[in-house]
C-alpha positions in Angstrom: 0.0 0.0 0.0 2.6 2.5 1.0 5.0 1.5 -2.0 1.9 2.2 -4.4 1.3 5.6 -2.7 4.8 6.4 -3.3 4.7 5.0 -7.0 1.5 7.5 -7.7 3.7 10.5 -6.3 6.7 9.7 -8.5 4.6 9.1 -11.7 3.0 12.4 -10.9 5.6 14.4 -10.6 7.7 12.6 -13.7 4.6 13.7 -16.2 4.5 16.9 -14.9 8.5 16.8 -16.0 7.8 14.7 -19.3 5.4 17.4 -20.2 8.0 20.8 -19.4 10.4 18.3 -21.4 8.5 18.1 -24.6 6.6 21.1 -24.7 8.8 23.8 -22.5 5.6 24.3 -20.5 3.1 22.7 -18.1 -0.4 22.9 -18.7 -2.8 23.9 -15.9 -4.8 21.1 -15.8 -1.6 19.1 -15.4 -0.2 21.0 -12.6 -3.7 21.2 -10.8 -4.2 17.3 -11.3 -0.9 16.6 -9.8 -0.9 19.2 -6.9 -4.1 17.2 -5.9 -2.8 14.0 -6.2 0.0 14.7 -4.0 -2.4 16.3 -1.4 -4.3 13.3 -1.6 -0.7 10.9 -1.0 -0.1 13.5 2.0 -3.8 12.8 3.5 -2.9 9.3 3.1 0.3 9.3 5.3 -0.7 11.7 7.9 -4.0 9.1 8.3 -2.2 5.9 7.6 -3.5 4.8 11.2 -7.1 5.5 10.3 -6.8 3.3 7.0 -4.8 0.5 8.4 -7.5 0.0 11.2 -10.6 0.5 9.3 -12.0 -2.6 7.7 -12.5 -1.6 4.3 -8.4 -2.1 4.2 -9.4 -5.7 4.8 -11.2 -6.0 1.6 -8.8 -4.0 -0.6 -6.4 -7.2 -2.0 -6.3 -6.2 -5.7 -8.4 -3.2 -5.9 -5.4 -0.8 -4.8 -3.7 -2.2 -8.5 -6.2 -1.8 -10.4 -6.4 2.1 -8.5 -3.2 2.6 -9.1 -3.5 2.0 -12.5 -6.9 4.4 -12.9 -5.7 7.2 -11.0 -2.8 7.3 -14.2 -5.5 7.4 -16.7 -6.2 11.0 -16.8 -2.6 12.2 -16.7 -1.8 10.3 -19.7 -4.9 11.7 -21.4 -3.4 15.3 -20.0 0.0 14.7 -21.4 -1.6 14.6 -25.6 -4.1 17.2 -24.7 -3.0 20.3 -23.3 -5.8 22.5 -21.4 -5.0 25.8 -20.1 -7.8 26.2 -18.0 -6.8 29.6 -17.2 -6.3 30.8 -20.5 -9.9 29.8 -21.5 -12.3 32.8 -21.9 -15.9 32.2 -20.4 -18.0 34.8 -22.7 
């Protein structure tokens, strides 16, 4: 569990470089996605007690690969299309 939390941070942060790397920018939805993802990693380790004890944890054999593998989905969708959500003009 904690070697797939620390897996998720890595790959975020590596597209987030991938992406400077090919385009010499990072799109905002990129760098939004990952900043939440790492909050999320940091909820997880400051709570780690709370999950380990709840049940749910019991239940969770091969679900948390097959997680790991959807949280990814968007980013690699992110990295073709770039979305600059701030750049966007609402009118």
């Amino acid at each position: 569990m904690y070697a797939i939390a620390r897996l998720r941070a890595f790959k975020s942060t590596s597209f987030v470089l991938y992406q400077y790397e090919q385009n010499g920018e990072v799109a905002d939805s990129l760098l939004i996605h990952t900043i939440l993802v790492l909050l999320h990693i940091t909820k997880f380790f400051s709570w780690e007690d709370g999950y380990m004890s709840a049940m749910d944890i019991a239940h969770d054999r091969g679900l948390s690969i097959l997680l790991a593998y959807i949280f990814h989905c968007p980013f690699n969708f992110e990295l073709q299309v770039v979305i600059n959500w701030i750049a966007i003009d609402y009118l």
